[in-house]
VEXKOLPA-885588 format. One record per residue: residue number from 0; x, y, z of N, C-alpha, C in turn; residue in three letters. Coordinates in steps of 0.02 Angstrom, whole numbers. Example, Ala and Ser with C-alpha at 12.3 -4.5 7.8 and 13.67 -1.06 7.14 Angstrom:
2
(atom 0 (660 -284 390) (615 -225 390) (660 -165 390) ALA)
(atom 1 (642 -112 354) (684 -53 357) (645 2 394) SER)
//
This chain:
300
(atom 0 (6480 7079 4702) (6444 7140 4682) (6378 7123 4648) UNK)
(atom 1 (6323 7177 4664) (6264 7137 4639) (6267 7146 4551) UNK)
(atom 2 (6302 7194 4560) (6303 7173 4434) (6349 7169 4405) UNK)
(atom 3 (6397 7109 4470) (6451 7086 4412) (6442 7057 4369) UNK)
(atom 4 (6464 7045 4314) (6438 7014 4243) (6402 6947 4280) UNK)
(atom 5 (6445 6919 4321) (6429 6846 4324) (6351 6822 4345) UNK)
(atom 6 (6321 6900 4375) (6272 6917 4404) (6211 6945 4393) UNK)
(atom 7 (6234 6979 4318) (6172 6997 4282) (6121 6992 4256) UNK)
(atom 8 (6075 7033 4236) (6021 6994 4194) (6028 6958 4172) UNK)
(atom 9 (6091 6970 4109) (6114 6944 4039) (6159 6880 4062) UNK)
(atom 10 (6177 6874 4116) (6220 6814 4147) (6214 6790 4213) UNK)
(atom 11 (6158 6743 4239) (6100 6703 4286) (6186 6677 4309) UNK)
(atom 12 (6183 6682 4378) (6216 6627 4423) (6253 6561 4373) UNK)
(atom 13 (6307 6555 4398) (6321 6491 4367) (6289 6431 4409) UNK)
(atom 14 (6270 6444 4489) (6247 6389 4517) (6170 6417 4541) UNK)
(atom 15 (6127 6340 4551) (6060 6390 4576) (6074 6398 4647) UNK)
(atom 16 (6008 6439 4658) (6020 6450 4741) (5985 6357 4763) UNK)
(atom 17 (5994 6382 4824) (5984 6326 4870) (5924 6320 4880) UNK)
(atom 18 (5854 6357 4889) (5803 6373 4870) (5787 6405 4823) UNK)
(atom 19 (5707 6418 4799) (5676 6465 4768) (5676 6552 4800) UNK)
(atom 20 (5704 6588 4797) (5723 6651 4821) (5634 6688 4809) UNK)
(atom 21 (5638 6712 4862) (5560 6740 4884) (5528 6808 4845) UNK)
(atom 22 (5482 6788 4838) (5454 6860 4795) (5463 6929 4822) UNK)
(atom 23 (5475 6963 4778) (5509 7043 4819) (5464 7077 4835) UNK)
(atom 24 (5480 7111 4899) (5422 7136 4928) (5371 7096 4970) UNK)
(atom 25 (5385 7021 4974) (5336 6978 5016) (5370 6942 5074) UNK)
(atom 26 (5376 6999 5120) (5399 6962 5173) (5366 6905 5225) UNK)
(atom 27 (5435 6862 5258) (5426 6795 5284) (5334 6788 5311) UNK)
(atom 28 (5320 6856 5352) (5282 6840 5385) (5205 6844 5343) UNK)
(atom 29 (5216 6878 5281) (5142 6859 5243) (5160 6791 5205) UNK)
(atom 30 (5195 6788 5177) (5220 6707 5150) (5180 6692 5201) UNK)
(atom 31 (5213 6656 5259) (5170 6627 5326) (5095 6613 5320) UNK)
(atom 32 (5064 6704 5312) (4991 6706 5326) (4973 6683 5250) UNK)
(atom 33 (4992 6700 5211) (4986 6633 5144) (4957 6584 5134) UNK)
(atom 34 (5009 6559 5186) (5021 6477 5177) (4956 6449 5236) UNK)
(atom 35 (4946 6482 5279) (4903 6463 5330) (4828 6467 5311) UNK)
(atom 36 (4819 6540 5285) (4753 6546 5229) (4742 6477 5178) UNK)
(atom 37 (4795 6439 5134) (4781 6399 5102) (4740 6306 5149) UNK)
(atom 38 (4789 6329 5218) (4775 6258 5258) (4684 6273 5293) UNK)
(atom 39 (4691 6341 5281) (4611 6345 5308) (4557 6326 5252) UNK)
(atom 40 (4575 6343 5202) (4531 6295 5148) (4552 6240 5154) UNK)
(atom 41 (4592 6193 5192) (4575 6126 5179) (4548 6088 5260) UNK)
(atom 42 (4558 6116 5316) (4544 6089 5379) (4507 6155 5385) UNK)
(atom 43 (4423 6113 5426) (4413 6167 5483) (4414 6179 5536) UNK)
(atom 44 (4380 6246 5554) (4414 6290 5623) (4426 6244 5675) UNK)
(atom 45 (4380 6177 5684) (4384 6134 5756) (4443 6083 5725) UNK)
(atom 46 (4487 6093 5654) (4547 6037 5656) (4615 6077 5669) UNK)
(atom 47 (4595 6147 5659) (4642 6191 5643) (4642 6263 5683) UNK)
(atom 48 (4681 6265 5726) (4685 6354 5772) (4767 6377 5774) UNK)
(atom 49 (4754 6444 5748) (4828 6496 5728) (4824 6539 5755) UNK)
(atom 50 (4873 6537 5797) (4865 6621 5865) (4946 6629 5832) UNK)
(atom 51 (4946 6687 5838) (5012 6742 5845) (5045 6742 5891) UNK)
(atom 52 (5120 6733 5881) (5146 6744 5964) (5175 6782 5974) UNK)
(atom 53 (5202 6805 6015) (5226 6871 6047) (5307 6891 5997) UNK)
(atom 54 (5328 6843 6013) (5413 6839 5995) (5401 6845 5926) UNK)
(atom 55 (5346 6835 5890) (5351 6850 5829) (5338 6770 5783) UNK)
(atom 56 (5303 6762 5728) (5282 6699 5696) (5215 6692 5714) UNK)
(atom 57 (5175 6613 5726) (5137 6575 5743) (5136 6507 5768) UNK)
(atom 58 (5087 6470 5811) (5077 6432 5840) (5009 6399 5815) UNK)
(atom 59 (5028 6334 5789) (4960 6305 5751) (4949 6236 5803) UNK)
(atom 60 (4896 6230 5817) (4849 6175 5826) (4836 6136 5792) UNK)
(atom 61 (4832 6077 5798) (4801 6037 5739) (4771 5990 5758) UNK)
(atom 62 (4703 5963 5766) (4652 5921 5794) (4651 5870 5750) UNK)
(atom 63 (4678 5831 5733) (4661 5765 5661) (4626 5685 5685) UNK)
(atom 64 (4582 5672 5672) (4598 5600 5676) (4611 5557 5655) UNK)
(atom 65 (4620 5508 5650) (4693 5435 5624) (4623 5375 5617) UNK)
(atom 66 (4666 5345 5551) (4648 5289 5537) (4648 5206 5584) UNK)
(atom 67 (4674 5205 5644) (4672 5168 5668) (4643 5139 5728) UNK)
(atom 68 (4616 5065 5727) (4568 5049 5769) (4586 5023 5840) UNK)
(atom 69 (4561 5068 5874) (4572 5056 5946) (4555 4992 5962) UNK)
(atom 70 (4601 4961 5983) (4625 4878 6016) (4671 4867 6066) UNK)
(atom 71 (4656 4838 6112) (4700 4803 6165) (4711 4872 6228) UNK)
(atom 72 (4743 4861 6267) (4782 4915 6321) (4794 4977 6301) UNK)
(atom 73 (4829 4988 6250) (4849 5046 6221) (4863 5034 6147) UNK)
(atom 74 (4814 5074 6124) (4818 5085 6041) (4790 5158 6007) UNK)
(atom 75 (4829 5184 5983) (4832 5274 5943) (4760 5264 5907) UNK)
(atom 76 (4706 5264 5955) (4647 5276 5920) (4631 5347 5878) UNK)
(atom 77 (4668 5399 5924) (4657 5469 5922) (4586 5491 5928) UNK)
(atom 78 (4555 5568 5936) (4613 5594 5884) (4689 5618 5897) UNK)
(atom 79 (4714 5666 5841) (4787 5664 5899) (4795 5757 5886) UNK)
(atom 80 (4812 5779 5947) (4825 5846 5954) (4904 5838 5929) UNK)
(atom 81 (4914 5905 5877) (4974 5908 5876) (4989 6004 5876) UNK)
(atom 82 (5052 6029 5910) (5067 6083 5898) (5130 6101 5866) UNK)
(atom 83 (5118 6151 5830) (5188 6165 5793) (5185 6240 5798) UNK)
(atom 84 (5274 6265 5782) (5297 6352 5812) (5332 6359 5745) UNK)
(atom 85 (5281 6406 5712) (5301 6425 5657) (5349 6496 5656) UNK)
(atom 86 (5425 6489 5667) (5444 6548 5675) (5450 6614 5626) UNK)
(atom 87 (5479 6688 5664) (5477 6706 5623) (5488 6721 5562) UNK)
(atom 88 (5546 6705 5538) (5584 6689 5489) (5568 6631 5450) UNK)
(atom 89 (5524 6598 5454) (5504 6541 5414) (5496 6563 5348) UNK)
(atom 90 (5492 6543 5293) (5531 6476 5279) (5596 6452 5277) UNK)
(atom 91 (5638 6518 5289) (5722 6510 5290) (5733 6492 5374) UNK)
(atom 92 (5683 6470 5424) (5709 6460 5486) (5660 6390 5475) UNK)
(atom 93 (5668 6325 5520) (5611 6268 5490) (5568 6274 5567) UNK)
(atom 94 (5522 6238 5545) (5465 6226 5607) (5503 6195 5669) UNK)
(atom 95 (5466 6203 5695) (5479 6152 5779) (5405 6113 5803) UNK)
(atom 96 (5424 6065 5807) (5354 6045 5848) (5375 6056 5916) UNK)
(atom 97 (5305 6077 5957) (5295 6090 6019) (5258 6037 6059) UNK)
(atom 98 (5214 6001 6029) (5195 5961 6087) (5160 5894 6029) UNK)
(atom 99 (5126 5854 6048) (5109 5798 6043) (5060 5744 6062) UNK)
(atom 100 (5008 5748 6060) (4957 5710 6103) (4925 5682 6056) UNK)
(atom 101 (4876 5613 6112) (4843 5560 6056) (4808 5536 6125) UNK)
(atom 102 (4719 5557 6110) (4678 5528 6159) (4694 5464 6174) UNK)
(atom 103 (4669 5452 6245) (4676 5383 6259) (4753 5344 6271) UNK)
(atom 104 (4800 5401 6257) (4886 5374 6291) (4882 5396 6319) UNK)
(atom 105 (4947 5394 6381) (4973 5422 6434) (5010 5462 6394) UNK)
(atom 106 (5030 5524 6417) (5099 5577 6400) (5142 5543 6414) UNK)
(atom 107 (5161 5502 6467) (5205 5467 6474) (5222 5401 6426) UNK)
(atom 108 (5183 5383 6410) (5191 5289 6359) (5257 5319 6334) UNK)
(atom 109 (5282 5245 6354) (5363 5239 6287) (5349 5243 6221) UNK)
(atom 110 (5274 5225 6211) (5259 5223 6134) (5220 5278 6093) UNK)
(atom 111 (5228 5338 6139) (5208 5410 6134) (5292 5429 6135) UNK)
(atom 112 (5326 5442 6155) (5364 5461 6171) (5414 5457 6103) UNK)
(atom 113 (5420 5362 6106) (5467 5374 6047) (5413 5402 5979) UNK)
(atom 114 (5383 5411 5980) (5323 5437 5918) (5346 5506 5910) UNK)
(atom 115 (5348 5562 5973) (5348 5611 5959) (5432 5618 5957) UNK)
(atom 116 (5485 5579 5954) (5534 5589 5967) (5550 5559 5865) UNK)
(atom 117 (5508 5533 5836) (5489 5505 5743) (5470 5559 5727) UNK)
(atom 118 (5420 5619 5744) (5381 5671 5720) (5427 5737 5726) UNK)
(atom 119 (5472 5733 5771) (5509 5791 5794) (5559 5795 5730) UNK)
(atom 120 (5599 5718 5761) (5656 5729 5690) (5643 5728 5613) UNK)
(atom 121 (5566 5699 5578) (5549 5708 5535) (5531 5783 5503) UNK)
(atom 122 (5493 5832 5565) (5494 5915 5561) (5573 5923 5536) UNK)
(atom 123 (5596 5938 5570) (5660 5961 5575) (5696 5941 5546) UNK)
(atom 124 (5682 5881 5481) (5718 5846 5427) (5684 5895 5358) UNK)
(atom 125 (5627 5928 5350) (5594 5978 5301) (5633 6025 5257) UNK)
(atom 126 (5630 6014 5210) (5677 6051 5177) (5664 6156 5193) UNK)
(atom 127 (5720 6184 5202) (5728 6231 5207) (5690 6293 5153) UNK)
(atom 128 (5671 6352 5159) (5654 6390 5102) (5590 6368 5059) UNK)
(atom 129 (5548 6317 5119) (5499 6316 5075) (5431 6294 5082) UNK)
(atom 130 (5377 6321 5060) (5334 6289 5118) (5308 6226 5150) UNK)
(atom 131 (5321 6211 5209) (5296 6156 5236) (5258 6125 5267) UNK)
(atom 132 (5217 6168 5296) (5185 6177 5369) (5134 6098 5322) UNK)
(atom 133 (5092 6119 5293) (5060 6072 5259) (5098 5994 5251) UNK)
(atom 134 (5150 5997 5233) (5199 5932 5227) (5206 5911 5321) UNK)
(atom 135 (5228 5946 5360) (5251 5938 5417) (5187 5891 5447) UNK)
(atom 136 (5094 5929 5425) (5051 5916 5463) (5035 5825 5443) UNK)
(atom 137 (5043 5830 5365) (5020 5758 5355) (5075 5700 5366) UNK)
(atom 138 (5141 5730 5365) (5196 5686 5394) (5157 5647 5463) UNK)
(atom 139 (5182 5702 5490) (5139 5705 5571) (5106 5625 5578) UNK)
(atom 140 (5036 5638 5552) (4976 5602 5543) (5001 5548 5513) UNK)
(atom 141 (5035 5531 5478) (5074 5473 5447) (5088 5433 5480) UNK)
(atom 142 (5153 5456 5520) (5175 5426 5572) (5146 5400 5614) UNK)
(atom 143 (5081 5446 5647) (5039 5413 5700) (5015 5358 5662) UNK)
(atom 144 (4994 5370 5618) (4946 5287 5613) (4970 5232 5567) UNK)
(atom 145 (5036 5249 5559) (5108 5196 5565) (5124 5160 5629) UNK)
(atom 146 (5118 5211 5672) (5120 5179 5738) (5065 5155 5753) UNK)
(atom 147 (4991 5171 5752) (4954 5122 5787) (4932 5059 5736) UNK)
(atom 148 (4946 5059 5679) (4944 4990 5642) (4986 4966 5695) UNK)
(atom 149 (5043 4963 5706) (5097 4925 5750) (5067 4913 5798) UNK)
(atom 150 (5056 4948 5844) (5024 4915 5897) (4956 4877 5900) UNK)
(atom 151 (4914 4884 5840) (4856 4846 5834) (4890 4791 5813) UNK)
(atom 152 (4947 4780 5773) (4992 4695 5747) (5000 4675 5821) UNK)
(atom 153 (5036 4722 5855) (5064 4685 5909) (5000 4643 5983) UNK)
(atom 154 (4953 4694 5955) (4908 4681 6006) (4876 4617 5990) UNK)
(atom 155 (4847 4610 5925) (4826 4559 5899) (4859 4497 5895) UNK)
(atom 156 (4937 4510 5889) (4991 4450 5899) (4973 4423 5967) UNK)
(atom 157 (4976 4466 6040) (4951 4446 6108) (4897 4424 6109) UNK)
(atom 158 (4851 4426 6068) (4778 4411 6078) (4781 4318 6046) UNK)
(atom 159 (4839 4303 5990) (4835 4255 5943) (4862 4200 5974) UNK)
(atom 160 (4914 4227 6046) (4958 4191 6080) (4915 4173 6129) UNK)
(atom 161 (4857 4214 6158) (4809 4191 6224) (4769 4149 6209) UNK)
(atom 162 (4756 4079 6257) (4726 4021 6237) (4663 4041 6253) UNK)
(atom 163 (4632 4082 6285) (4546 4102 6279) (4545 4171 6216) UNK)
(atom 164 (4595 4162 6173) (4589 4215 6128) (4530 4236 6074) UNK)
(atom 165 (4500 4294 6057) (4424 4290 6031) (4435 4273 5952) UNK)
(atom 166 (4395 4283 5921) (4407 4279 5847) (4410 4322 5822) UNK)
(atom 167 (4474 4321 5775) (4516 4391 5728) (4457 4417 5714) UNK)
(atom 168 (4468 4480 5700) (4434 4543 5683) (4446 4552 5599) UNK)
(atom 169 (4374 4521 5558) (4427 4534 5488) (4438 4591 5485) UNK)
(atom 170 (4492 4631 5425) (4516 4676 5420) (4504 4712 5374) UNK)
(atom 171 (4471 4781 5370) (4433 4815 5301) (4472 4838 5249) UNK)
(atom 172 (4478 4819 5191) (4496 4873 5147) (4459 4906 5103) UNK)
(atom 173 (4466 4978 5118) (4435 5023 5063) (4470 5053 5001) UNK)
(atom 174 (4425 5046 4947) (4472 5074 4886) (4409 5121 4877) UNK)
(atom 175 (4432 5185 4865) (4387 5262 4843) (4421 5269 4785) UNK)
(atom 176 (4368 5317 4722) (4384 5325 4671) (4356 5409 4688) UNK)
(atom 177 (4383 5465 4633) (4363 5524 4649) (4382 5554 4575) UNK)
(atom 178 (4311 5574 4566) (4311 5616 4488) (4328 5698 4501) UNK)
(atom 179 (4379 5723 4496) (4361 5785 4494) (4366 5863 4450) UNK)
(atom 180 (4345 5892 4440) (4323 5953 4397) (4368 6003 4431) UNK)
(atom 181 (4403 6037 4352) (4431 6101 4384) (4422 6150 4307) UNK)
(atom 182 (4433 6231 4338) (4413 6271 4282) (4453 6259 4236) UNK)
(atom 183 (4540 6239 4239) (4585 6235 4221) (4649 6206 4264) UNK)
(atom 184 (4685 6183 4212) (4757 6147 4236) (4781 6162 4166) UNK)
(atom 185 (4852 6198 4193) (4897 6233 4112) (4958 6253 4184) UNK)
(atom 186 (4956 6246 4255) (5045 6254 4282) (5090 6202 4253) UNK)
(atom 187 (5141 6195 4255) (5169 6146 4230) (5203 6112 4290) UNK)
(atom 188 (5195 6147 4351) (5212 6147 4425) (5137 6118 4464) UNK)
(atom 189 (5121 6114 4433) (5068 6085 4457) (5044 6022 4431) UNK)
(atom 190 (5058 6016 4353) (5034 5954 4335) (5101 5906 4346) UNK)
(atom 191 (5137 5921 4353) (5209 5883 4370) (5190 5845 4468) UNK)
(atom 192 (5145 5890 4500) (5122 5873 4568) (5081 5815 4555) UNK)
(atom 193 (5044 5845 4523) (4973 5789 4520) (5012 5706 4502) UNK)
(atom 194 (5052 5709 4470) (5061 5656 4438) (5112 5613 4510) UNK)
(atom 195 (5167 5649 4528) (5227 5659 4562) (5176 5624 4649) UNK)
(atom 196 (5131 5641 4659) (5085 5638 4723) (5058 5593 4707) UNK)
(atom 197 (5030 5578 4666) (4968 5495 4649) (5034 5451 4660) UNK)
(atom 198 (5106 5450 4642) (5126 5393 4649) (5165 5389 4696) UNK)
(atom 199 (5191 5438 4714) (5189 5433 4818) (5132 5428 4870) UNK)
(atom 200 (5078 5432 4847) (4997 5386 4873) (4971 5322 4841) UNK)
(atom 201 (5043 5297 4791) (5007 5231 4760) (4933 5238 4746) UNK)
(atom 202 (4922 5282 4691) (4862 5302 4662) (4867 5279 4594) UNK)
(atom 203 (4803 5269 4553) (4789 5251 4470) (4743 5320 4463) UNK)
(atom 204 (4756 5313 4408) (4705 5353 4374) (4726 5402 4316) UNK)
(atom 205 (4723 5472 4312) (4750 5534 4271) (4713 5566 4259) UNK)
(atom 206 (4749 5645 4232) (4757 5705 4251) (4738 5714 4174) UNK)
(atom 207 (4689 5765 4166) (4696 5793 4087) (4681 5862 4107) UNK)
(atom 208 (4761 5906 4088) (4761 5964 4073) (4727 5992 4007) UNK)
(atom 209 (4684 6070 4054) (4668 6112 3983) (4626 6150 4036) UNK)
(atom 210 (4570 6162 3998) (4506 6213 4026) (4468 6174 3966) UNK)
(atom 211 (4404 6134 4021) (4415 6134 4112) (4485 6091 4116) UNK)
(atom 212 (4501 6075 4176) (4558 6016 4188) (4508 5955 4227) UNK)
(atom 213 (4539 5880 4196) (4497 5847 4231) (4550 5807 4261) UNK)
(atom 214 (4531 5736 4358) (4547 5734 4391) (4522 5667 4394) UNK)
(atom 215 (4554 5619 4386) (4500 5530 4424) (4558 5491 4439) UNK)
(atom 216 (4568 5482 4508) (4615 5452 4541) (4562 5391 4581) UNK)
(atom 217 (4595 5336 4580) (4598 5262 4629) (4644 5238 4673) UNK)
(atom 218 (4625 5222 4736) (4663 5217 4791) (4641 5184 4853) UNK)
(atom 219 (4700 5143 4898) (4685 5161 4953) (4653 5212 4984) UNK)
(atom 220 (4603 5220 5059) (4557 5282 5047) (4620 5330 5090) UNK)
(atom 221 (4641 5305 5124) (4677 5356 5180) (4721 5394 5118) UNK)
(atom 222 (4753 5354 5084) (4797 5405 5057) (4777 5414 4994) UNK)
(atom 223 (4712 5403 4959) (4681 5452 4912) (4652 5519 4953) UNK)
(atom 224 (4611 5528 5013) (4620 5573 5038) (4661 5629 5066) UNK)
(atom 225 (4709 5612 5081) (4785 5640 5102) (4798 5670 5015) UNK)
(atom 226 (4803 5638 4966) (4798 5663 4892) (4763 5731 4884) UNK)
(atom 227 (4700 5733 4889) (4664 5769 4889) (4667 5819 4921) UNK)
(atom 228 (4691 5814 4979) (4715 5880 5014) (4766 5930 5006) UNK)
(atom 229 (4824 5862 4960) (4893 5903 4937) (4857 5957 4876) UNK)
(atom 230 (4811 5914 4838) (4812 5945 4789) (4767 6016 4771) UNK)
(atom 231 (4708 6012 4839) (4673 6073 4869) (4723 6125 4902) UNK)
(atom 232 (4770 6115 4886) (4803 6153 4938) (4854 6199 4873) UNK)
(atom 233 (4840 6169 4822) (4884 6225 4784) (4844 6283 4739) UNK)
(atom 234 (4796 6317 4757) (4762 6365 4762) (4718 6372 4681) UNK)
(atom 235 (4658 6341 4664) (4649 6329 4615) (4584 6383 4608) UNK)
(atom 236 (4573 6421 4536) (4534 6445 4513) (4464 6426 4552) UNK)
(atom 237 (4454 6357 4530) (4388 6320 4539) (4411 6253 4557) UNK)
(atom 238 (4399 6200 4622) (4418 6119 4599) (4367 6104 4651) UNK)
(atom 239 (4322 6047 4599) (4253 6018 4632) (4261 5947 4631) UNK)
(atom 240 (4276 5935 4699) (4237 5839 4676) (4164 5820 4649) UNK)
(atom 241 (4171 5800 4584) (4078 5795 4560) (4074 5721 4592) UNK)
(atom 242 (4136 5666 4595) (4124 5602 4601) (4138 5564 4667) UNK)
(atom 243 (4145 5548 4733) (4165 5496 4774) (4124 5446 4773) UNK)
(atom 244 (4195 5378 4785) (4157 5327 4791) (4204 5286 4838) UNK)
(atom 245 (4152 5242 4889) (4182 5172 4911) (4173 5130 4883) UNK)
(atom 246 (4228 5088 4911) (4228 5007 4900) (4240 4972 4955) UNK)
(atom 247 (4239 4918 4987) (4256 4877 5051) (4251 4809 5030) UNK)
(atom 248 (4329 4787 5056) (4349 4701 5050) (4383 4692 5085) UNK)
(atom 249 (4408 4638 5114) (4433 4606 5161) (4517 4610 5141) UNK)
(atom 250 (4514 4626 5083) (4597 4626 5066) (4582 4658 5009) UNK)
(atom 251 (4649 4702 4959) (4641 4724 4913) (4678 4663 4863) UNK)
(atom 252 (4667 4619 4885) (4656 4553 4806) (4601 4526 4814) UNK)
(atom 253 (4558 4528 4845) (4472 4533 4848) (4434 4569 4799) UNK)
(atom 254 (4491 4633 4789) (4452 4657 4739) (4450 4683 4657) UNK)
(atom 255 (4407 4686 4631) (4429 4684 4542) (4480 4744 4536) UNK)
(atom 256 (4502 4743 4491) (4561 4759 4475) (4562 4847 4462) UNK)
(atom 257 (4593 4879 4450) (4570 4952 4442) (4553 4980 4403) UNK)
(atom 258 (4539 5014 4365) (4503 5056 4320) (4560 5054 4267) UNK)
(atom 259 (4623 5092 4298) (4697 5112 4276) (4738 5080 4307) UNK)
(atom 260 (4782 5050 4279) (4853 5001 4303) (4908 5074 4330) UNK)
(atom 261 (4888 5119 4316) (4945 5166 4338) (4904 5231 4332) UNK)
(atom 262 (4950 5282 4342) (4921 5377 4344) (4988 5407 4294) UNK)
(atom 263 (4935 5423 4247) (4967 5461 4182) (4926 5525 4156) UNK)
(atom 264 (4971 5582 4110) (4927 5630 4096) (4904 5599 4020) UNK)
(atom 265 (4822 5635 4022) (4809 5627 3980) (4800 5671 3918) UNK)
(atom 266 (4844 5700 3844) (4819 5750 3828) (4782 5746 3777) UNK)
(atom 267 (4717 5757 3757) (4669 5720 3735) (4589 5753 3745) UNK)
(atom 268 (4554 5773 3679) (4464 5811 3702) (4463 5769 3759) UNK)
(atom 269 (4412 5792 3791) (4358 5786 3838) (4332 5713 3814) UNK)
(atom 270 (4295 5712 3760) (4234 5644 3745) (4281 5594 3728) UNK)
(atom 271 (4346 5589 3707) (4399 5561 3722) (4399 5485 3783) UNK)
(atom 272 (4403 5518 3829) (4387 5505 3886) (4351 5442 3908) UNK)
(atom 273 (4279 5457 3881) (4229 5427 3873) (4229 5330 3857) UNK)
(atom 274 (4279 5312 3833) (4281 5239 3821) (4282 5213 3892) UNK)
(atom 275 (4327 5247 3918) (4374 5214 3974) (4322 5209 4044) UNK)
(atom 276 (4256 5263 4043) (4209 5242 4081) (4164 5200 4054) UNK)
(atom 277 (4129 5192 4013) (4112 5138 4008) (4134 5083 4019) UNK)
(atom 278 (4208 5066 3993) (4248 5002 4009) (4224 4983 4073) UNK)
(atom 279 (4227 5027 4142) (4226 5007 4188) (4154 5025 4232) UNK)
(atom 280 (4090 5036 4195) (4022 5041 4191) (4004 5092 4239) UNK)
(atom 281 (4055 5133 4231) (4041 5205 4260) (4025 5274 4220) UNK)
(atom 282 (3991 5253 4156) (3983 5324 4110) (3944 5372 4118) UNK)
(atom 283 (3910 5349 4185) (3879 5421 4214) (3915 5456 4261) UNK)
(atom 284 (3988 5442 4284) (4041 5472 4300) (4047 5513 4259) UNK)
(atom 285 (4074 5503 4217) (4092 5546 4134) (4048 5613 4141) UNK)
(atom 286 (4001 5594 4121) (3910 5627 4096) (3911 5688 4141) UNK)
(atom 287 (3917 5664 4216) (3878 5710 4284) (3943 5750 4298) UNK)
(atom 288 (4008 5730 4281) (4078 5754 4321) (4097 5808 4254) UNK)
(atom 289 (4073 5787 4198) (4106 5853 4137) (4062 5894 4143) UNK)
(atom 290 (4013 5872 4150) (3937 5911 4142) (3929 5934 4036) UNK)
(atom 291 (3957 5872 4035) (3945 5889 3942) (3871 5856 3942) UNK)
(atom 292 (3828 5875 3880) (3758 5851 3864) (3771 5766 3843) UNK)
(atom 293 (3729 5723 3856) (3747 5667 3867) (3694 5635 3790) UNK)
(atom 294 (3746 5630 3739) (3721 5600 3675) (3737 5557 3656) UNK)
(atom 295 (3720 5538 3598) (3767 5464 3567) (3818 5467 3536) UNK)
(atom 296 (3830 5531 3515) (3878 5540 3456) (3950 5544 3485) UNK)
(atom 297 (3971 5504 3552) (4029 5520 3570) (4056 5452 3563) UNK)
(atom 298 (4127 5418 3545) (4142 5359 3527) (4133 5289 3568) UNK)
(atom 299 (4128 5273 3546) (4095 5174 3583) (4151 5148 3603) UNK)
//
C-alpha cells in the first residue's frame, strides 16, 4: 500500500530502490531530450545527429575521431561512425547499439567485428535507471583506440620481424594541463565527480569548491580531454577553460614530474593557491585564470 507505515514520509523504505526514482512529472522521453541537449553542448552538429523514430525514442549518430595512428594494412585510424537506439523507455530500458564503423576497415575485418561485438556488450553492460548515453559514447571511443593501439603493436611487431624493416617511429607523449574557471562548485554530487573522474583518467591536480569554483587538472591528453567532457556535461552555471597547455616527449619519464603527485579538493581562499603556481613557474596561470588583480601582497 502506498502509506503503509513502512512507506511513509515519516518511515523511508527499509531498502533503497535500485535506482534513483525519476522526478515527478518528467517523463522518460524529456529526461531523454535532457540528456541529449546536455551532449549538444559538448559535441558539434558534424560529431553529433538525433532524429526521432517512429516507434518512439531516438537514434544518435556519432562522428568521433580516435587517437590512433594509421599504420600497416589495417589500423582504426578513424574517424569512427557509431550509432546508438535510444529507446523509449530509457533510462529504465538500456541503449542498443545499432551499427559501427571506422574509416578505412572493411565491415567485414575480424578486427571490426570482434570490436563491435566489445562495444555492444559493454552498452548493454550500463547500468540501468540512469543516464548513459554520454558514458555509452566515450566507452565506445575507448575501446576503439584500445583496439587500434593493438594493432599499431602488432603491426609494428611485423614491421620489427621484416629484415628490410624501416626505422621505429618514435612514439609521442603528450601531457596537457587545464586551468579552469567556474561561477561556482557547492554540489556535493558533483564535487565527489570531479575528484571520482581525475582518478579514473589518472589525472593530478584539484578542485576548489566555492564561488567562483576553481579547476587545474594534469594528464595524459586523450584522457584529460575525455575529463573535460565528463565534467562539461554536468550542466554548470558558467565553466571556462582560461588555461590549455601541451607538452610532448617521447615517453612520460622524459618528462618533469607534475605539478601535483595526485587530485585532491582543495578548501582554502583563492590567493591560497598562489604558492603552488609559482612552484611550478606558472603564476600567470593563477593571475589570468582567477582574474584576481595581480599584486604583491599575496603569500611567497
Amino acid at each position: 500500500p502506498l502509506h503503509s507505515p513502512l512507506h511513509s514520509p515519516l518511515h523511508p523504505p527499509l531498502y533503497p530502490p535500485l535506482y534513483p526514482p525519476p522526478t515527478p512529472g518528467r517523463s522518460s522521453h524529456v529526461a531523454a531530450v535532457d540528456e541529449i541537449d546536455g551532449l549538444r553542448c559538448i559535441y558539434s552538429e558534424h560529431e553529433l545527429e538525433v532524429q526521432e523514430v517512429a516507434q518512439g525514442g531516438f537514434k544518435i549518430d556519432a562522428t568521433l575521431p580516435l587517437e590512433g595512428i594509421a599504420s600497416g594494412a589495417e589500423c582504426f585510424a578513424g574517424p569512427v561512425h557509431l550509432s546508438l537506439r535510444v529507446p523509449a523507455a530509457y533510462p529504465t530500458e538500456g541503449l542498443c547499439l545499432c551499427s559501427l564503423l571506422v574509416e578505412g576497415v572493411s565491415p567485414s575485418s575480424p578486427s571490426l567485428c570482434s570490436l563491435k561485438e566489445s562495444v555492444a556488450a559493454c552498452i548493454a553492460g550500463l547500468p540501468l535507471g540512469e543516464e548513459v548515453i554520454f558514458m555509452a559514447i566515450t566507452e565506445a571511443i575507448s575501446l576503439c583506440n584500445d583496439a587500434s593501439q593493438r594493432l599499431l603493436m602488432d603491426a609494428k611487431a611485423d614491421n620489427d620481424a621484416s629484415p628490410n624493416a624501416p626505422s621505429p617511429v618514435t612514439p609521442i607523449y603528450t601531457r596537457c594541463s587545464a586551468f579552469v574557471l567556474f561561477h561556482h562548485i557547492k554540489s556535493s554530487t558533483k564535487r565527489r565527480h570531479l575528484q571520482q573522474w581525475a582518478a579514473e583518467h589518472g589525472l593530478s591536480g584539484f578542485s576548489r569548491p566555492g564561488t567562483p569554483g576553481v579547476l587545474f587538472v594534469q594528464g595524459e591528453q586523450h584522457g584529460l580531454d575525455l575529463y573535460l567532457k565528463r565534467v562539461r556535461s554536468m550542466h554548470w552555471k558558467k565553466m571556462s577553460v582560461m588555461w590549455y597547455d601541451e607538452q610532448q616527449s617521447a615517453s612520460p619519464n622524459d618528462m618533469p614530474p607534475p605539478l601535483f603527485p595526485s587530485f585532491t579538493e582543495r578548501m582554502c581562499d583563492l590567493i591560497e593557491l598562489l604558492p603552488d603556481f609559482k612552484r611550478g613557474n606558472i603564476e600567470h596561470v593563477f593571475w589570468d585564470g582567477t582574474k584576481i588583480p595581480n599584486t604583491s601582497d599575496g603569500p611567497s
